[in-house]
Biopython code that builds the backbone (N, CA, C, O; Angstrom):
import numpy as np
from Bio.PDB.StructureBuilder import StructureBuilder

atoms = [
    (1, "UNK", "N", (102.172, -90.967, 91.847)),
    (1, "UNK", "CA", (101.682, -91.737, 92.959)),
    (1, "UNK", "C", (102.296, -93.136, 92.874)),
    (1, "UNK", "O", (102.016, -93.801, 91.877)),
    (2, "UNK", "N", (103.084, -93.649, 93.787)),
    (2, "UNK", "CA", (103.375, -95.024, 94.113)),
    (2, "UNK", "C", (102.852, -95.507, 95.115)),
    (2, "UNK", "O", (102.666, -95.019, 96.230)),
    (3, "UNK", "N", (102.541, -96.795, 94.570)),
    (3, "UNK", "CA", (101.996, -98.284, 95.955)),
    (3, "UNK", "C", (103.212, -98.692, 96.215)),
    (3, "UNK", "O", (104.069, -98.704, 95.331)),
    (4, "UNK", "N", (103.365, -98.935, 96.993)),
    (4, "UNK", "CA", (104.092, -99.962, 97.712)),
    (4, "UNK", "C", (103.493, -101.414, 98.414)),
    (4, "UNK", "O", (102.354, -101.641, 98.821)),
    (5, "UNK", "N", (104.569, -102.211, 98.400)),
    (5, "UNK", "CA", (103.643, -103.876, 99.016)),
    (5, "UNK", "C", (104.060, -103.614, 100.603)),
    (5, "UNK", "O", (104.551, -102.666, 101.217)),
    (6, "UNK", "N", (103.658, -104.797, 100.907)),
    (6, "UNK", "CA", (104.339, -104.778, 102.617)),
    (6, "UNK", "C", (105.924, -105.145, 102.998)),
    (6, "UNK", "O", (106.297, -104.978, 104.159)),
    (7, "UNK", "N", (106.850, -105.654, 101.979)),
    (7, "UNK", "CA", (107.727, -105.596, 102.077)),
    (7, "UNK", "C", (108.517, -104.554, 101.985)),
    (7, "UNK", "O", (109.396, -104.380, 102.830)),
    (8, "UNK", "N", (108.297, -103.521, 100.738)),
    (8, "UNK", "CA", (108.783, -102.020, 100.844)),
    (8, "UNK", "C", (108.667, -101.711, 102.140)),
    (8, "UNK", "O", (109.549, -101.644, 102.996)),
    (9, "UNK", "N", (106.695, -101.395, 102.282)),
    (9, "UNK", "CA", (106.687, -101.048, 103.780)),
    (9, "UNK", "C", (107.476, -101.381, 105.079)),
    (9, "UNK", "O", (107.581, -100.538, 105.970)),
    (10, "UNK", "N", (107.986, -102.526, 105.169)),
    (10, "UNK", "CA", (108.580, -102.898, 106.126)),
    (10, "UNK", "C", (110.237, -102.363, 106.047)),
    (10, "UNK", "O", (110.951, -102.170, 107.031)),
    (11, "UNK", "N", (110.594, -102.203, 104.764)),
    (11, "UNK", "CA", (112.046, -101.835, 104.680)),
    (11, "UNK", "C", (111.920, -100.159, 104.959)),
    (11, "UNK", "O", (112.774, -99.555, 105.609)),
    (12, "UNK", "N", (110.463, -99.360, 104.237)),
    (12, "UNK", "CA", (110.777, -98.260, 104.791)),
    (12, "UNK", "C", (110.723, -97.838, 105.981)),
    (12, "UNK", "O", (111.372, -96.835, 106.279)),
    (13, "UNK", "N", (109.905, -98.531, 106.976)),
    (13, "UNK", "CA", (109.675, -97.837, 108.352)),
    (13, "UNK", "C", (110.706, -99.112, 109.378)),
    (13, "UNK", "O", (110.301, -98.845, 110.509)),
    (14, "UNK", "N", (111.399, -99.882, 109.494)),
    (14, "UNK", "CA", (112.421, -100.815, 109.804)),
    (14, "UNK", "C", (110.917, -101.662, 110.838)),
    (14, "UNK", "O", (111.329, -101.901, 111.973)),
    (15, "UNK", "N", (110.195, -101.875, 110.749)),
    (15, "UNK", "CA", (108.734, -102.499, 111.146)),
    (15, "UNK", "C", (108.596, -103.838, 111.023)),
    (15, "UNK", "O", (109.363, -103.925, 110.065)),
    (16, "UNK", "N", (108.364, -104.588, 111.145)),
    (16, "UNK", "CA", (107.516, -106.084, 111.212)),
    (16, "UNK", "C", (106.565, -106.045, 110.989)),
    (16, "UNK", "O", (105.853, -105.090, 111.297)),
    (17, "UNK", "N", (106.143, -107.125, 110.326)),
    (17, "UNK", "CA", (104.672, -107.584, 109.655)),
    (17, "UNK", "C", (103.685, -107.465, 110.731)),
    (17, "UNK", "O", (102.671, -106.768, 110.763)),
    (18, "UNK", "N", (104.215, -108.360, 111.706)),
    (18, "UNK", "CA", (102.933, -108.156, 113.167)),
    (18, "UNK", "C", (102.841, -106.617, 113.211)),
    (18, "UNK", "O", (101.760, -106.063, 113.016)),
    (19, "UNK", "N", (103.596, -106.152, 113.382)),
    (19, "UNK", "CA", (103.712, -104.883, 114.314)),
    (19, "UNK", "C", (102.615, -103.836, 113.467)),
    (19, "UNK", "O", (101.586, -103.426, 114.004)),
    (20, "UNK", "N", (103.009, -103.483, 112.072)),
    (20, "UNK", "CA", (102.835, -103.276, 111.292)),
    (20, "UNK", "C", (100.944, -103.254, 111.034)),
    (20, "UNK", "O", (100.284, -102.229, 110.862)),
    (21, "UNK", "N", (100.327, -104.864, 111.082)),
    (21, "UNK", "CA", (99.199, -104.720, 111.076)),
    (21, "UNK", "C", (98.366, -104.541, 112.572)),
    (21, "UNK", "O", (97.142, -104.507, 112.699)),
    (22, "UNK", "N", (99.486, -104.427, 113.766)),
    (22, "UNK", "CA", (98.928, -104.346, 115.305)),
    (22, "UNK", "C", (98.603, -102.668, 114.849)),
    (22, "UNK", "O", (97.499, -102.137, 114.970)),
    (23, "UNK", "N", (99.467, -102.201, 114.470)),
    (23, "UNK", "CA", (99.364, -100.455, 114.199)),
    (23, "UNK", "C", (98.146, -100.161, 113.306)),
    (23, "UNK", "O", (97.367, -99.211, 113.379)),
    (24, "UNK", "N", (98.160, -101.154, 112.479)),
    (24, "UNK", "CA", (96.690, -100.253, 111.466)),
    (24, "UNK", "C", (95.526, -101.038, 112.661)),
    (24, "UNK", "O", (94.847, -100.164, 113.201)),
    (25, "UNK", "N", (95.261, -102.136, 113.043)),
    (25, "UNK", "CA", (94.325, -102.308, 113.919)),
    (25, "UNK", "C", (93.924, -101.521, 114.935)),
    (25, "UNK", "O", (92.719, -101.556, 115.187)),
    (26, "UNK", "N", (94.755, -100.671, 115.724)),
    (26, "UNK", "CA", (94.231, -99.547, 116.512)),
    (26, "UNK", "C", (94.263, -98.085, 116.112)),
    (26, "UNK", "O", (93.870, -97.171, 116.837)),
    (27, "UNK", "N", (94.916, -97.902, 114.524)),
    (27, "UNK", "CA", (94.727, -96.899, 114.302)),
    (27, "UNK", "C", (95.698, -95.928, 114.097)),
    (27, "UNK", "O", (95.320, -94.761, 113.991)),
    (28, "UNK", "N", (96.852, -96.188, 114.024)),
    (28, "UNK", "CA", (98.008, -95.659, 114.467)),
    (28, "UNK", "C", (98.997, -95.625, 113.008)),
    (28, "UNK", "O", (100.051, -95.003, 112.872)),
    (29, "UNK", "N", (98.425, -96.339, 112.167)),
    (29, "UNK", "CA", (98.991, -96.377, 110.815)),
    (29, "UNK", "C", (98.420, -96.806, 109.757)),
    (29, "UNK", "O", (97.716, -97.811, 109.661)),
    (30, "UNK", "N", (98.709, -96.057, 108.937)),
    (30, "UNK", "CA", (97.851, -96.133, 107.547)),
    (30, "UNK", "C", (97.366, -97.425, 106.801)),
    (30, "UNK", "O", (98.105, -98.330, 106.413)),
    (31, "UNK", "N", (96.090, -97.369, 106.673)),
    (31, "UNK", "CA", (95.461, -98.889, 106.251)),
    (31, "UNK", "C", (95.920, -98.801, 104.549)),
    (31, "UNK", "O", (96.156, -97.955, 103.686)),
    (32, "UNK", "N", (95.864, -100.338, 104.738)),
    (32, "UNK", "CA", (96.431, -100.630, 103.376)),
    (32, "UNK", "C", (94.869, -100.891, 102.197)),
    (32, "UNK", "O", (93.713, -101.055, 102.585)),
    (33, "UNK", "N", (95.374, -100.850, 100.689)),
    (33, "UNK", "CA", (94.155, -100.282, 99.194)),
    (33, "UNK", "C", (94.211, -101.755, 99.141)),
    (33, "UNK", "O", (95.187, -102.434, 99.459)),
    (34, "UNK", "N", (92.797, -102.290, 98.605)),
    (34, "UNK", "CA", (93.270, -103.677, 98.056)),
    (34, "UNK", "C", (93.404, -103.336, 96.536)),
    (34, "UNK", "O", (92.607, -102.511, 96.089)),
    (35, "UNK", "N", (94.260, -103.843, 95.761)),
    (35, "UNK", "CA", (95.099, -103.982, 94.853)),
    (35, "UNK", "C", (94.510, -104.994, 93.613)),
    (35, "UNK", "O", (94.628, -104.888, 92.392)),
    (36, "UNK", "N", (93.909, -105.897, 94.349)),
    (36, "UNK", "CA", (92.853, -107.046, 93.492)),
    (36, "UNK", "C", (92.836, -108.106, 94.976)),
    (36, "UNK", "O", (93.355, -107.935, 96.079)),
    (37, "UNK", "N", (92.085, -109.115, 94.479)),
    (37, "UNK", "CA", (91.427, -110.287, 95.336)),
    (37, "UNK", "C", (92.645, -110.383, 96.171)),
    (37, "UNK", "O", (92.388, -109.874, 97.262)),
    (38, "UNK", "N", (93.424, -110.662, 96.140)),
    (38, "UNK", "CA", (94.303, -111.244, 96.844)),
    (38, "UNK", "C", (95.567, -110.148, 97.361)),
    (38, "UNK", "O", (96.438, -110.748, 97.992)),
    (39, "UNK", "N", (95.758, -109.026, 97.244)),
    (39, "UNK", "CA", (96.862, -108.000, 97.269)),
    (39, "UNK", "C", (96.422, -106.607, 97.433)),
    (39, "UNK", "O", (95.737, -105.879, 96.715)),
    (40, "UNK", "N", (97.050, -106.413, 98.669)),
    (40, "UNK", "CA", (97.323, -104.938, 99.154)),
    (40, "UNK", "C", (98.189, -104.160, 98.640)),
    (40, "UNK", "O", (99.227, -104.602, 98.146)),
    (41, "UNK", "N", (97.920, -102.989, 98.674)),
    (41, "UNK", "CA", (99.265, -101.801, 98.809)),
    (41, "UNK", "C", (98.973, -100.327, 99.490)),
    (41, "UNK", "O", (97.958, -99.638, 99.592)),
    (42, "UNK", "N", (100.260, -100.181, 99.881)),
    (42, "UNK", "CA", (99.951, -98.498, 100.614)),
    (42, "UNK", "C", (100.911, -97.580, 99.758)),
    (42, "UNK", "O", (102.049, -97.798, 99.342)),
    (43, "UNK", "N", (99.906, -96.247, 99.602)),
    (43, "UNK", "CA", (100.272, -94.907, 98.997)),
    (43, "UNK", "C", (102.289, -94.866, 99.623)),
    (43, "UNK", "O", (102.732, -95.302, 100.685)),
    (44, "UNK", "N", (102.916, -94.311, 98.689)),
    (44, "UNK", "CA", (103.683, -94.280, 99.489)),
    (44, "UNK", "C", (103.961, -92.684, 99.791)),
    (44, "UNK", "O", (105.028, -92.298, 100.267)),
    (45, "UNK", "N", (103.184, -92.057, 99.553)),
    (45, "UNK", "CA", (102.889, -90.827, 100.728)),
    (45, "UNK", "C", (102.367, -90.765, 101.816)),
    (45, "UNK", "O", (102.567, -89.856, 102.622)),
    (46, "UNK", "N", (101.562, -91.810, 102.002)),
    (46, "UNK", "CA", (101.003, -92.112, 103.295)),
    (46, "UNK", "C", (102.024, -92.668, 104.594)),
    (46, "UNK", "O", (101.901, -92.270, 105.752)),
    (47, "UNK", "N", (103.038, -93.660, 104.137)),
    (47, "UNK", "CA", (104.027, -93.933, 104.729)),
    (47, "UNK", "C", (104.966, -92.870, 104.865)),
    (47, "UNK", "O", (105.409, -92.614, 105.984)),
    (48, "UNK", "N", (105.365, -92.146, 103.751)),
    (48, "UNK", "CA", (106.076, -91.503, 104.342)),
    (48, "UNK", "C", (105.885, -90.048, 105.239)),
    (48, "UNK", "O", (106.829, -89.398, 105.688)),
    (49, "UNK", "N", (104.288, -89.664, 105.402)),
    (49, "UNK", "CA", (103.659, -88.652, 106.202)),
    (49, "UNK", "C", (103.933, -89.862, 107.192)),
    (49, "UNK", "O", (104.869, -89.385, 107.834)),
    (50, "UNK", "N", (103.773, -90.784, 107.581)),
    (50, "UNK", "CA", (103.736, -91.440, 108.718)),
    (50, "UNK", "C", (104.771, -91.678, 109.422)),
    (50, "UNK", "O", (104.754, -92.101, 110.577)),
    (51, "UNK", "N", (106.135, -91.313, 108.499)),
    (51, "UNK", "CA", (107.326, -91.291, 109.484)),
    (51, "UNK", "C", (107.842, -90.447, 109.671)),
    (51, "UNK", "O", (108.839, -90.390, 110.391)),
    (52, "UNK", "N", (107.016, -88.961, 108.725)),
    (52, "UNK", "CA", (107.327, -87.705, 109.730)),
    (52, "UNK", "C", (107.113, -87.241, 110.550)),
    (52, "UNK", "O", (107.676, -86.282, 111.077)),
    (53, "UNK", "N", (105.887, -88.050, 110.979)),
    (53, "UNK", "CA", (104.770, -87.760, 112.060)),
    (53, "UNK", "C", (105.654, -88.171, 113.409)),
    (53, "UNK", "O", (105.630, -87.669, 114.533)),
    (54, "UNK", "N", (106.531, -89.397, 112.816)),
    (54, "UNK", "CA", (107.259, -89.960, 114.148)),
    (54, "UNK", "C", (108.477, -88.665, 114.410)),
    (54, "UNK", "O", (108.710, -88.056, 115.454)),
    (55, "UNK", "N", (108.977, -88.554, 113.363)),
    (55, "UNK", "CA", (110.391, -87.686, 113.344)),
    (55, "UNK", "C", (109.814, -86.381, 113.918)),
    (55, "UNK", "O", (110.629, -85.571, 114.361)),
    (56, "UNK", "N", (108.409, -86.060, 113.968)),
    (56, "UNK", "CA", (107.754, -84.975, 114.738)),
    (56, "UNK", "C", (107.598, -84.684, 115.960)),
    (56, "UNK", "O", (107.477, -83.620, 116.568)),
    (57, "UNK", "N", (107.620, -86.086, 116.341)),
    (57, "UNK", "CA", (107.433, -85.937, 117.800)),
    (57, "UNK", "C", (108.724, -86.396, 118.504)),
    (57, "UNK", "O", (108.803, -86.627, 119.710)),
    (58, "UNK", "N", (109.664, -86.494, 117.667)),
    (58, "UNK", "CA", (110.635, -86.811, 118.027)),
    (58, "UNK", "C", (111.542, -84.984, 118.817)),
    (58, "UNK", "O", (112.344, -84.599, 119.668)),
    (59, "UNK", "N", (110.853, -84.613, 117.999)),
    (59, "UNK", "CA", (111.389, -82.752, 118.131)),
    (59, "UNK", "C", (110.673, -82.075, 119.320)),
    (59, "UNK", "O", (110.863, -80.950, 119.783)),
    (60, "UNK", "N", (109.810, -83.028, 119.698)),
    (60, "UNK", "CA", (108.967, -82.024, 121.080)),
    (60, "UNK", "C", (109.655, -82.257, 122.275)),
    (60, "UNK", "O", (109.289, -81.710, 123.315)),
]
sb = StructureBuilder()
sb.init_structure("model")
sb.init_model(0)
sb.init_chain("A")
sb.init_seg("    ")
for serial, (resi, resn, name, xyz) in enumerate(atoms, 1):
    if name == "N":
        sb.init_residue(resn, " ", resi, " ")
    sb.init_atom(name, np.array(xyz, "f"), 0.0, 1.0, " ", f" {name:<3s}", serial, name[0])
structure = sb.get_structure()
């Protein structure tokens, strides 16, 4: 199992920080673990189910 920070995140899905937390605010992408007081991270299976999901609908 790997975390990733939000910078990985952003290099893996080519995303922006705004964009990024506009998507977990409505739901649309995986919320981030807190890590300790001050620091997040996301599964990085979660990200990457999340950009197959895109490459999925990319096929319909």
């Amino acid at each position: 199992m790997k975390v990733l920070r939000l910078s990985q995140v952003m290099l893996s899905t080519g995303l922006g920080r705004s964009t990024i937390y506009k998507y977990i605010a409505i739901g649309n992408f995986p919320a981030p673990f807190k890590l300790s007081e001050r620091c997040v991270g996301w599964l990085e299976s979660e990200i990457q189910q999340w950009i197959q999901s895109r490459l999925d609908m990319r096929k319909r």
